[in-house]
C-alpha positions as CSV (number, residue, x, y, z in Angstrom):
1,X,29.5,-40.1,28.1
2,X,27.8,-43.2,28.8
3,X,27.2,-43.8,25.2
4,X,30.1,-42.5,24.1
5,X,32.7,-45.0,25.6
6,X,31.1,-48.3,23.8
7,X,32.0,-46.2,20.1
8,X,35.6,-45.1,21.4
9,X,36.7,-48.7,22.7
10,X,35.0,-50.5,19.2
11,X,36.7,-47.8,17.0
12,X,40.3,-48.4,18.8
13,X,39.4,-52.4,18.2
14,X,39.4,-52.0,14.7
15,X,41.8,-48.4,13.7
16,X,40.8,-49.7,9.8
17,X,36.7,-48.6,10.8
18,X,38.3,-45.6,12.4
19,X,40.6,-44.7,9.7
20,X,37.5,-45.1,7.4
21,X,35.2,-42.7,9.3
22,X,38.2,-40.1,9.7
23,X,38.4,-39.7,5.8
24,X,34.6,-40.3,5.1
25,X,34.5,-37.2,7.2
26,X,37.1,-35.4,6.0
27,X,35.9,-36.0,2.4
28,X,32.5,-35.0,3.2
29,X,33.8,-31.4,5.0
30,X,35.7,-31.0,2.0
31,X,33.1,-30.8,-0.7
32,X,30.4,-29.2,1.1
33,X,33.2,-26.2,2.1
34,X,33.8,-25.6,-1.4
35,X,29.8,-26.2,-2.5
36,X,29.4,-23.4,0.0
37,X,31.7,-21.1,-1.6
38,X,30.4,-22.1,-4.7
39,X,27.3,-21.0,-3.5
40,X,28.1,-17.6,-1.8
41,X,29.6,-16.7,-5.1
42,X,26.4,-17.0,-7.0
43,X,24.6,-15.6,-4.6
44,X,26.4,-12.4,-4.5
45,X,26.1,-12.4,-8.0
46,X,22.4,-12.4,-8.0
47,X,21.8,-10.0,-4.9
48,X,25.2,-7.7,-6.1
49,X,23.8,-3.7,-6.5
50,X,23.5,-2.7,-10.0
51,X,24.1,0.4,-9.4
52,X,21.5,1.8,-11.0
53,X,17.6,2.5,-10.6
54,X,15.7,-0.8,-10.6
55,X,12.7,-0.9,-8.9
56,X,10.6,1.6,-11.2
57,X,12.9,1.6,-14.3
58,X,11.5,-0.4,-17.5
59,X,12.9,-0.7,-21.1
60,X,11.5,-0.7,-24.4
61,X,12.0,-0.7,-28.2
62,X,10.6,1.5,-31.0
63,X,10.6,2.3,-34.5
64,X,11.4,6.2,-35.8
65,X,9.1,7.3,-38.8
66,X,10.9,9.7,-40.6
67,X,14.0,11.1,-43.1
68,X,18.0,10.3,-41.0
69,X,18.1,14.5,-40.6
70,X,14.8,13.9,-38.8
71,X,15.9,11.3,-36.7
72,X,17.3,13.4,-33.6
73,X,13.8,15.5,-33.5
74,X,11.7,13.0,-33.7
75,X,13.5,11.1,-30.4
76,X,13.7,14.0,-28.6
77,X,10.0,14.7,-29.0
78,X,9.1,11.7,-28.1
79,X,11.3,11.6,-24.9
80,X,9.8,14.5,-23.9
81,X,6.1,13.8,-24.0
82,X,7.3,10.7,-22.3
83,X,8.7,12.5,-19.6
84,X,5.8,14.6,-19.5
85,X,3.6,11.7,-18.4
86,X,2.6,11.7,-14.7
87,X,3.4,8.8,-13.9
88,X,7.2,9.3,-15.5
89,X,10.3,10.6,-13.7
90,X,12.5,10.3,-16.5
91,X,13.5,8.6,-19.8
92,X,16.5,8.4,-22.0
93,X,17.9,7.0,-25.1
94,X,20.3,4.4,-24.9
95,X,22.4,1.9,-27.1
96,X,22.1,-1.0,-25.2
97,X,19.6,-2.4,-21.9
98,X,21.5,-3.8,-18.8
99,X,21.2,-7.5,-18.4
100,X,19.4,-7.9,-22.0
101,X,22.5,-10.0,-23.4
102,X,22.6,-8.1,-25.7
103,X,25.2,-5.3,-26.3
104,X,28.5,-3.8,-27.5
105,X,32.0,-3.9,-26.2
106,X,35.1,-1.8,-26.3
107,X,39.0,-2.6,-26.0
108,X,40.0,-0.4,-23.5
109,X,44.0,1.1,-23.8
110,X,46.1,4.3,-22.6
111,X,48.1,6.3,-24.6
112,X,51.0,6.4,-26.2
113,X,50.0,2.6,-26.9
114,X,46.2,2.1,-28.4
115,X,46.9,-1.4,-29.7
116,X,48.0,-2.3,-26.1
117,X,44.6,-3.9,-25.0
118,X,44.4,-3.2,-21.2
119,X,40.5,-5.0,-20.5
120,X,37.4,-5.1,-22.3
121,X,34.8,-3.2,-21.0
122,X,30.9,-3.0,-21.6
123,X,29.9,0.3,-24.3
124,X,26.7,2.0,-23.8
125,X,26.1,5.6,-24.9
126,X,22.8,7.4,-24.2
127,X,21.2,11.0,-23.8
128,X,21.8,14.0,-21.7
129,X,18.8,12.3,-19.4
130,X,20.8,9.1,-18.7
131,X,22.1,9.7,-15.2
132,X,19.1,10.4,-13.6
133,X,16.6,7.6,-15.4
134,X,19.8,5.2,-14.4
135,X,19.8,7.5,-11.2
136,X,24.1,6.8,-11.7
137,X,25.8,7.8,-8.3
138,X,28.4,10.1,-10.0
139,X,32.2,10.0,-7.8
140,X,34.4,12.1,-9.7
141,X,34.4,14.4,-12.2
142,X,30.8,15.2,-13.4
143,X,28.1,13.9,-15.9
144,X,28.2,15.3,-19.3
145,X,26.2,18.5,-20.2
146,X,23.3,18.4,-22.3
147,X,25.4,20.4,-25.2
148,X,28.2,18.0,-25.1
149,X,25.7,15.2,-26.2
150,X,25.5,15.0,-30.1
151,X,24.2,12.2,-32.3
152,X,25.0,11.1,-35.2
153,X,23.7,7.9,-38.2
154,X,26.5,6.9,-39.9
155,X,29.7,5.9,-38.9
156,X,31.9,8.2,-40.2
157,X,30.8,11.2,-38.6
158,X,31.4,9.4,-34.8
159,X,33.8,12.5,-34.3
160,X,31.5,15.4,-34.9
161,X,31.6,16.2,-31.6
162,X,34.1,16.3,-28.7
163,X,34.1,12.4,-27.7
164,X,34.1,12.2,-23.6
165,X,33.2,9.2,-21.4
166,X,32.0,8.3,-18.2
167,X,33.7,5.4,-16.6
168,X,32.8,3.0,-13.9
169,X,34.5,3.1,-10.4
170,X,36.0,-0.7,-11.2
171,X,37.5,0.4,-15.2
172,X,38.7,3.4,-13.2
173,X,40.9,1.6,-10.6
174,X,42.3,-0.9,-13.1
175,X,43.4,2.2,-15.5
176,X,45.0,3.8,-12.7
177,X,45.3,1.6,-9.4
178,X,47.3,4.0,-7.5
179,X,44.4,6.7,-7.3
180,X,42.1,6.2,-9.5
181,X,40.7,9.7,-9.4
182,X,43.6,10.7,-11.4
183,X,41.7,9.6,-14.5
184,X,38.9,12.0,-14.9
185,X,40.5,15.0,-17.5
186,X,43.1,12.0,-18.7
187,X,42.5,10.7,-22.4
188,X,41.8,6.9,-23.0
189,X,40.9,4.9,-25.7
190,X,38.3,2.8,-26.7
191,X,39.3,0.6,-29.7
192,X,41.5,2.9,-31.2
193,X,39.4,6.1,-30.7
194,X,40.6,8.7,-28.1
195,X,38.5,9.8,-25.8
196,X,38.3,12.2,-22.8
197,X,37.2,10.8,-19.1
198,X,34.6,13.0,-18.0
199,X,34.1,11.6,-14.7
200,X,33.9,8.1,-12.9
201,X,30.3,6.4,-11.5
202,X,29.9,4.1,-8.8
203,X,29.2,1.4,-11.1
204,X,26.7,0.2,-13.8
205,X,26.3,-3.3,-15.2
206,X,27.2,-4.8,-18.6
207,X,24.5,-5.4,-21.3
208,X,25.9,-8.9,-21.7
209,X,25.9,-11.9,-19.7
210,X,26.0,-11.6,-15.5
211,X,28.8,-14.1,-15.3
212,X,31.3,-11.9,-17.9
213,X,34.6,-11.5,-15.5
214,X,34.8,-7.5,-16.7
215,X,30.7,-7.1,-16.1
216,X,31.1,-4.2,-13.8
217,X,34.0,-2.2,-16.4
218,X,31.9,0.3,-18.5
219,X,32.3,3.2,-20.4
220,X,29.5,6.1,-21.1
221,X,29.8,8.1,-24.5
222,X,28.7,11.2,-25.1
223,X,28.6,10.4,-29.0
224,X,25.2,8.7,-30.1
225,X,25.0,6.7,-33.1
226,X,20.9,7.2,-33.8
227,X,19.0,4.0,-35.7
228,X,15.2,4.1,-36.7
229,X,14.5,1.8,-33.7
230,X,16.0,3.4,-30.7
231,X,16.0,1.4,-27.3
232,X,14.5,3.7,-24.9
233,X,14.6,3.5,-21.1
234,X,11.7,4.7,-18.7
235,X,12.0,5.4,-14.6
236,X,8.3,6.0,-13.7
237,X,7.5,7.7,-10.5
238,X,7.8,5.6,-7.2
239,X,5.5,3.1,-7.2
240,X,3.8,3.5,-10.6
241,X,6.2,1.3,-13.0
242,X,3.1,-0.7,-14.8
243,X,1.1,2.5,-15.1
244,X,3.6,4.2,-16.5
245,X,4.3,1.4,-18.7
246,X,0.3,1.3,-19.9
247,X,0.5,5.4,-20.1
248,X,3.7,5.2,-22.2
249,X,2.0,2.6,-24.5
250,X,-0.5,4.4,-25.2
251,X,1.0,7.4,-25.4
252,X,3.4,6.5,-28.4
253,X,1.2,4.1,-30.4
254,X,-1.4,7.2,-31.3
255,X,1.4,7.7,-34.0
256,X,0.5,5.5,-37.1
257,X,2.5,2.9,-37.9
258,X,4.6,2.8,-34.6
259,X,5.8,-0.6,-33.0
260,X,6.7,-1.4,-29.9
261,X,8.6,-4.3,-28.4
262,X,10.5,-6.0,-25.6
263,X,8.7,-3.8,-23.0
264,X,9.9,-5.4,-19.8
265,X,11.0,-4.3,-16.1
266,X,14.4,-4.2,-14.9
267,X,13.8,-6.5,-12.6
268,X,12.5,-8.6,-15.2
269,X,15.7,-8.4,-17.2
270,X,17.6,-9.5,-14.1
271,X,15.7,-12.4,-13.2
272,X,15.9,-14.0,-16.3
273,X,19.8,-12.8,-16.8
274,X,20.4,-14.8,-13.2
275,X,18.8,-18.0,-14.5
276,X,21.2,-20.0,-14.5
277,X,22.8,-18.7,-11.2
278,X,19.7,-19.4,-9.6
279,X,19.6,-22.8,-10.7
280,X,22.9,-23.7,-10.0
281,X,22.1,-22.1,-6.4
282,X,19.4,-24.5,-5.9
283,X,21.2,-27.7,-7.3
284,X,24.3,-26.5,-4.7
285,X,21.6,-26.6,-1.7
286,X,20.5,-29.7,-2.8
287,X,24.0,-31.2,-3.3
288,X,25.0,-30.6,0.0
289,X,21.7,-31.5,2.0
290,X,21.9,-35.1,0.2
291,X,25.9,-35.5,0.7
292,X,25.2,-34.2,4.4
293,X,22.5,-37.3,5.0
294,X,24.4,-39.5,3.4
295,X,27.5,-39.2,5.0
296,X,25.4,-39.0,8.5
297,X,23.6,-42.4,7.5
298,X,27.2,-44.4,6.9
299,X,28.2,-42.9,9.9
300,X,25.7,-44.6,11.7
301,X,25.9,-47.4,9.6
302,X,29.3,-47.8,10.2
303,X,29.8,-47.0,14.2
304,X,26.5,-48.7,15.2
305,X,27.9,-52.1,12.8
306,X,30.9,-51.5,14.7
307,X,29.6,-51.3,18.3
308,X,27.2,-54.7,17.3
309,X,30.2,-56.4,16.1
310,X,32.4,-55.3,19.5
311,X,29.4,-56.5,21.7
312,X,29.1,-60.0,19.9
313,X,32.7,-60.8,20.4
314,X,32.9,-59.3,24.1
315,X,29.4,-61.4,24.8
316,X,31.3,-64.8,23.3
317,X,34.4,-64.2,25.2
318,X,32.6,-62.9,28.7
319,X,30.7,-66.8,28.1
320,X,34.2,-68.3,28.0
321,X,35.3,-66.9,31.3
322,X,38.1,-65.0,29.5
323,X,37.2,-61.5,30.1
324,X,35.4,-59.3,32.0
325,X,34.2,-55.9,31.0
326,X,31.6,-53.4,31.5
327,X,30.1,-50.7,29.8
């Protein structure tokens, strides 16, 4: 308190210095509220669930030897001495990889009005195994059966079988936002193709880019359009992700002339997708630890100039017997 009074009489002495430090202040609080904001928003971008397996899940791509009617055997064969490994819970086909970047997107409308865009949501369409190498938390309705999953190479035959979707929780509740459990049985469509919902999962990311607005709104298809270099998708056993990686190598390059590429972890994929949240989280920090000791300095600056200042004058009028104060 002692201390205190000298800085309360010099500020009321000179209301411009106080006036100054108010909005220094005031400035200061300002910026580093909304830094911090800022800054929670990233980081619940980074640390936000998936939804799905990552911790022993991997991702891959291969080439397919072989004539287009030959195309669906030779997957599934493969998939299944891959899931025969030891080291492997599960593995599935799939169009796209989480977080890759890299992926397709749908225009999402109800009927009687396809052209009426309601969002864009992230595509992916895989096999029968999906759910459980994802390890999807299912919330209404149920997963597709392994019979309802057909494939198919060329475009035109996209309706050879009965086309159903899974939908995430967040595409669910912006279709129908009064309860959206109503969707699952109700037909939808996805850039002008009509499609049954099948049931609705917790959630599952976006191949694309972290910071897309409609990242968590997805769609599942049952229909698979096969290529000659599939993108497969490994969960190895609890604890054994690089082994299974090494056995899975190995495994598929004893057939001649197969590839493989882009074998990475999950948690790989994610890291590198949050790049540039993570660097803007560190550059926030930063921002507001140097705008913090730089507004504290000035403060110092300024009430300790204008306490010197206040003890000059009082000093020069106490030696001309004018005035009489203490501290």
């Amino acid at each position: 308190m002692k201390d205190l009074l000298p800085i309360l009489k010099s500020l009321k002495q000179k209301k411009g210095s106080a006036i100054l430090l108010i909005l220094q202040i005031s400035v200061t609080l300002t910026i580093i509220i909304n830094t911090a904001f800022m800054l929670q928003q990233k980081q619940e971008r980074i640390l936000a669930d998936s939804g799905i397996s990552e911790k022993d899940t991997f991702s891959f791509n291969m080439n397919l030897q072989g004539e287009p009617d030959e195309l669906v055997s030779l997957l599934k064969q493969d998939l299944l001495a891959i899931r025969a490994l030891p080291s492997v819970h599960n593995a599935s086909s799939t169009s796209s990889i989480p977080y890759s970047q890299r992926g397709g997107t749908e225009n999402i409308s109800l009927p009687p009005n396809p052209d009426e865009v309601v969002i864009r949501a992230a595509s992916y369409w895989g096999s029968y195994n999906m759910k459980d190498t994802w390890k999807i938390e299912m919330l209404a309705g149920e997963w597709f059966k392994e019979s309802d999953v057909f494939y198919y190479t060329d475009a035109s035959e996209s309706r050879a079988g009965q086309n159903q979707l899974v939908i995430s929780q967040a595409l669910a509740k912006k279709l129908f936002p009064d309860d959206w459990r109503q969707v699952v049985g109700e037909m939808i469509y996805a850039s002008g193709t009509i499609y049954t919902v099948r049931g609705v999962a917790y959630q599952f990311p976006s191949s694309g880019w972290s910071w897309w607005e409609n990242h968590w709104y997805g769609i599942i298809t049952n229909a698979n359009l096969l290529s000659t270099e599939p993108k497969i998708i490994v969960r190895a056993q609890p604890g054994m992700r690089e082994q299974a990686m090494k056995d899975v190598t190995e495994l598929l390059m004893k057939t001649p002339e197969r590839w493989i590429d882009q074998m990475i972890s999950f948690e790989q994929l994610r890291q590198t997708a949050h790049q540039n949240d993570a660097a803007v989280v560190v550059i926030l920090v930063v921002m507001i630890v140097i705008i913090s000791i730089a507004t504290s300095l000035g403060i110092f600056a300024q009430v300790r100039f204008s306490i010197i200042t206040r003890r000059k004058q009082i000093g020069t009028r106490r030696a001309l017997g004018r005035v009489k104060l203490k501290f």
